[in-house]
Wavefront OBJ file of the C-alpha trace (Angstrom):
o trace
v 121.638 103.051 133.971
v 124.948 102.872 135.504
v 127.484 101.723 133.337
v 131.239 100.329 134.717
v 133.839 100.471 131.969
v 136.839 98.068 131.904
v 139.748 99.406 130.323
v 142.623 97.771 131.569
v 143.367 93.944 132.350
v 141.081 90.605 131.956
v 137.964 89.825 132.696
v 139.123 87.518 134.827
v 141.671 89.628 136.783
v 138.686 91.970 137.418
v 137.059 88.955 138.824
v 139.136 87.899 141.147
v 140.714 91.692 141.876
v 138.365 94.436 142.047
v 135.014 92.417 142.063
v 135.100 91.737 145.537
v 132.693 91.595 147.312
v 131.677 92.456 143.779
v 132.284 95.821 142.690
v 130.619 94.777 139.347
v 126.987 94.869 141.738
v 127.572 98.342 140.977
v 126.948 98.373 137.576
v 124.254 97.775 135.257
v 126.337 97.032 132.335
v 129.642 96.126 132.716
v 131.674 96.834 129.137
v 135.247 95.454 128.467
v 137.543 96.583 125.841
v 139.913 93.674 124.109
v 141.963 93.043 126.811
v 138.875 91.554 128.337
v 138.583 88.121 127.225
v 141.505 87.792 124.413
v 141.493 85.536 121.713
v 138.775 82.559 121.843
v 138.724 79.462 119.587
v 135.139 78.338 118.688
v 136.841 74.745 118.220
v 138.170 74.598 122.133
v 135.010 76.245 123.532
v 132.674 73.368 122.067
v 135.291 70.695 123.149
v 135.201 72.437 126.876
v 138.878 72.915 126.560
v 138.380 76.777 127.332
v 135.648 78.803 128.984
v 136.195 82.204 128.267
v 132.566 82.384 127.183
v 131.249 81.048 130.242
v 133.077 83.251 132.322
v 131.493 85.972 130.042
v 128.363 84.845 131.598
v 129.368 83.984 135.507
v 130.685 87.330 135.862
v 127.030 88.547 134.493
v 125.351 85.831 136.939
v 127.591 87.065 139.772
v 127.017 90.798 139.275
v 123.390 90.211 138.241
v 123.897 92.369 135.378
v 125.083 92.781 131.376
v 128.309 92.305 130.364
v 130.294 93.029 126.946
v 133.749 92.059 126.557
v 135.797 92.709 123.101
v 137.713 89.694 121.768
v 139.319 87.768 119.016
v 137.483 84.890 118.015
v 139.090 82.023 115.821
v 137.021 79.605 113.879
v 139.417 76.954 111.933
v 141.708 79.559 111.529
v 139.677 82.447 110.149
v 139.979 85.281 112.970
v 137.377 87.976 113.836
v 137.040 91.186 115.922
v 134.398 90.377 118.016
v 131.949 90.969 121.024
v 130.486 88.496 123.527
v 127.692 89.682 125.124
v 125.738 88.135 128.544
v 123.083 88.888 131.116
v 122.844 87.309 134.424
v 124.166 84.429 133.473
v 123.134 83.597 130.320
v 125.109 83.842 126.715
v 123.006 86.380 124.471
v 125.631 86.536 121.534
v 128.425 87.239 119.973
v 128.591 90.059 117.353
v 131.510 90.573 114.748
v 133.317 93.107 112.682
v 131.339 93.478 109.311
v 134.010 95.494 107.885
v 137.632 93.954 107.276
v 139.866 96.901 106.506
v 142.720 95.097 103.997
v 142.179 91.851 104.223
v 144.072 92.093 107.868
v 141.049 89.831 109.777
v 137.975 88.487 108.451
v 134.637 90.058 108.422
v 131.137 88.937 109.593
v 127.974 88.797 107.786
v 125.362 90.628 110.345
v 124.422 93.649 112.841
v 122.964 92.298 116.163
v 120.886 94.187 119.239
v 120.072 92.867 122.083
v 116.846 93.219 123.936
v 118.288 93.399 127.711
v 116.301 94.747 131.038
v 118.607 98.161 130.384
v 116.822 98.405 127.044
v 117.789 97.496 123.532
v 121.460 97.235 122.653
v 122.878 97.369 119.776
v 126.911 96.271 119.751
v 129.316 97.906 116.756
v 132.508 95.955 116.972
v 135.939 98.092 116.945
v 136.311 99.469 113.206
v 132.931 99.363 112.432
v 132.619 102.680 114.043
v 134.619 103.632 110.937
v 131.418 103.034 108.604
v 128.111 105.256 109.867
v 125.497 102.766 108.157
v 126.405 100.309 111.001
v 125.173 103.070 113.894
v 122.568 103.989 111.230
v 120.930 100.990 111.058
v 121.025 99.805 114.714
v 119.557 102.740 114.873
v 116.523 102.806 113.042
v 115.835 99.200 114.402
v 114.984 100.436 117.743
v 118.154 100.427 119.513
v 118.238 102.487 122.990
v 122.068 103.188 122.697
v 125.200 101.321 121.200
v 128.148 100.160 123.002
v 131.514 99.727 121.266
v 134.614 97.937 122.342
v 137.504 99.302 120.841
v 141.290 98.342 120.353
v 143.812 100.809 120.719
v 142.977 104.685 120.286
v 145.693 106.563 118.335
v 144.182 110.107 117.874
v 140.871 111.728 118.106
v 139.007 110.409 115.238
v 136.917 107.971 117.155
v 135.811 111.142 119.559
v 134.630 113.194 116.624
v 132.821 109.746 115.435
v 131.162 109.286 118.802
v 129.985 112.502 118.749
v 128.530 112.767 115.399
v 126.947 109.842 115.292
v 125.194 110.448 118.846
v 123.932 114.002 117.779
v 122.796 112.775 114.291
v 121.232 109.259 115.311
v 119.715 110.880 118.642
v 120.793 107.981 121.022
v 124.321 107.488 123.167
v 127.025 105.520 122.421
v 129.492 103.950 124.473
v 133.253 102.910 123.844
v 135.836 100.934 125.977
v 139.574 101.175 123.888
v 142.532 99.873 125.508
v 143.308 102.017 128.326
v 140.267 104.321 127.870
v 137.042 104.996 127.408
v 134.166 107.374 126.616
v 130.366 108.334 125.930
v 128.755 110.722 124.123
v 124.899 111.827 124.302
v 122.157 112.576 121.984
v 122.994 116.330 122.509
v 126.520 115.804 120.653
v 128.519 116.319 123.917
v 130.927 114.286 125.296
v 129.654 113.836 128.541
v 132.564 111.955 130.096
v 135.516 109.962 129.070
v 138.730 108.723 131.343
v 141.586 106.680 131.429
v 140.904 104.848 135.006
v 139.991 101.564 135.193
v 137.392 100.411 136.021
v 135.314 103.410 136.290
v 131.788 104.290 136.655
v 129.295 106.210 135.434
v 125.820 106.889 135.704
v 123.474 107.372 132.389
v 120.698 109.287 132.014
v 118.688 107.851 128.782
v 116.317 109.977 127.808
v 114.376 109.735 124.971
v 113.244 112.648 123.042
v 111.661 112.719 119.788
v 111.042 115.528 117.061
v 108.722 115.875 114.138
v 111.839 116.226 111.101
v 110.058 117.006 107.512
v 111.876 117.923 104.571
v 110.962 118.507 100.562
v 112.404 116.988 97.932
v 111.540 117.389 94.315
v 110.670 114.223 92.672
v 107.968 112.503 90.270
v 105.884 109.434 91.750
v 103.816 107.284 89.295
v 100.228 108.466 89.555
v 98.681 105.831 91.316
v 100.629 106.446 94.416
l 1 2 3 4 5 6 7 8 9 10 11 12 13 14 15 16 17 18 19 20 21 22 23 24 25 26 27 28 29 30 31 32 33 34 35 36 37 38 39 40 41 42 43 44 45 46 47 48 49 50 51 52 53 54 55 56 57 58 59 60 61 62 63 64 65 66 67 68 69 70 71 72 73 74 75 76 77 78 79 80 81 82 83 84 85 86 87 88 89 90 91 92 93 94 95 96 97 98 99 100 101 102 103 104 105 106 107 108 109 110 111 112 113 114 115 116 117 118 119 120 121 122 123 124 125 126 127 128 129 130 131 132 133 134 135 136 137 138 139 140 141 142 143 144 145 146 147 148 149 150 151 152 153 154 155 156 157 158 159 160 161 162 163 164 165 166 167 168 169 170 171 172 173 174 175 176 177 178 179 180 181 182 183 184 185 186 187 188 189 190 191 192 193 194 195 196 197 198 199 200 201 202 203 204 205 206 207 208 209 210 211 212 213 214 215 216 217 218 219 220 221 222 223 224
């Protein structure tokens, strides 16, 4: 699978800049941090006074691929990290934050993956990464690997997070902050990461599987 991360400008700037003749072709997934679509009113989309969504999904139709792009969204006032996601040319989704640190943003309610011809997808939304039981659980539904867009990195936390989380959930996971990005592999390693945008890189999903048993003292009723 080869990925193209967008770290830097708009969706549409890449659009109209660097996707032509359509350097997006290139990619398989195409992942946006926030700077990607900005902040998106549910209210103006349904009216058709704004498409950022449906740019989410021409660019996807164009480049005949998947595309994630990190945004605000706004519903009646209530505002939420999210994540729109498309493929060739059609809206999948859009996944929030389920974890509002201090009240600062609202939260949303669910976990979402998305079954996509790269394999299945599962999207953590900017501080999320903070909390493992979000990777944990994509994980254990099936997902192939997780893709996160991120705001702005301010130290290496969310590299130690990457890591760990790869290595102990056994798939890779992919993040596009504000002015860079990274991915880290089942193994644990950070197999690359860069501040160049866009960027591209070319993923090697392999899945490997291990018998894990373990002993744990406890008493089960009888009839079990």
């Amino acid at each position: 699978m080869r990925i193209g991360f967008v770290s830097r400008g708009t969706l549409r700037a890449f659009k109209e800049g660097s996707c032509t003749p359509c350097d997006g072709q290139r990619a398989d997934l195409l992942l946006f941090g926030f700077d990607g679509v900005g902040e998106v009113s549910y209210e103006k989309e349904l009216k058709g006074e704004s498409d950022f969504f449906s740019s989410v999904a021409l660019l996807s139709k164009s480049c005949k691929n998947v595309v994630v792009s990190g945004c605000i969204t706004d519903t009646r006032g209530i505002k939420r990290k999210s994540a729109v996601v498309a493929e060739k040319g059609k809206l999948l989704g859009v996944s929030d934050m389920l974890h509002a640190i201090d009240g600062k943003i609202g939260c949303g309610a669910t976990l979402r993956m998305y079954d996509t011809e790269q394999g299945k997808m599962g999207i953590v939304v900017a501080e999320d990464l903070f909390f493992a039981e979000s990777v944990e659980a994509l994980a254990r539904c099936g997902c192939d690997f997780i893709v996160c867009p991120f705001g702005r990195l301010v130290d290496s936390l969310q590299t130690v997070l990457l890591r760990s989380y790869a290595f102990r959930c056994g798939l890779p996971i992919l993040l596009c902050a504000q002015g860079y990005c990274m991915l880290a592999e089942p193994t644990g390693e950070l197999v690359f990461s860069s501040p160049q945008s866009p960027v591209f890189f070319e993923l090697n999903n392999r899945k490997e599987y291990h018998l894990v048993e373990t002993r744990k003292r406890v008493c089960f009723p009888s009839q079990i």
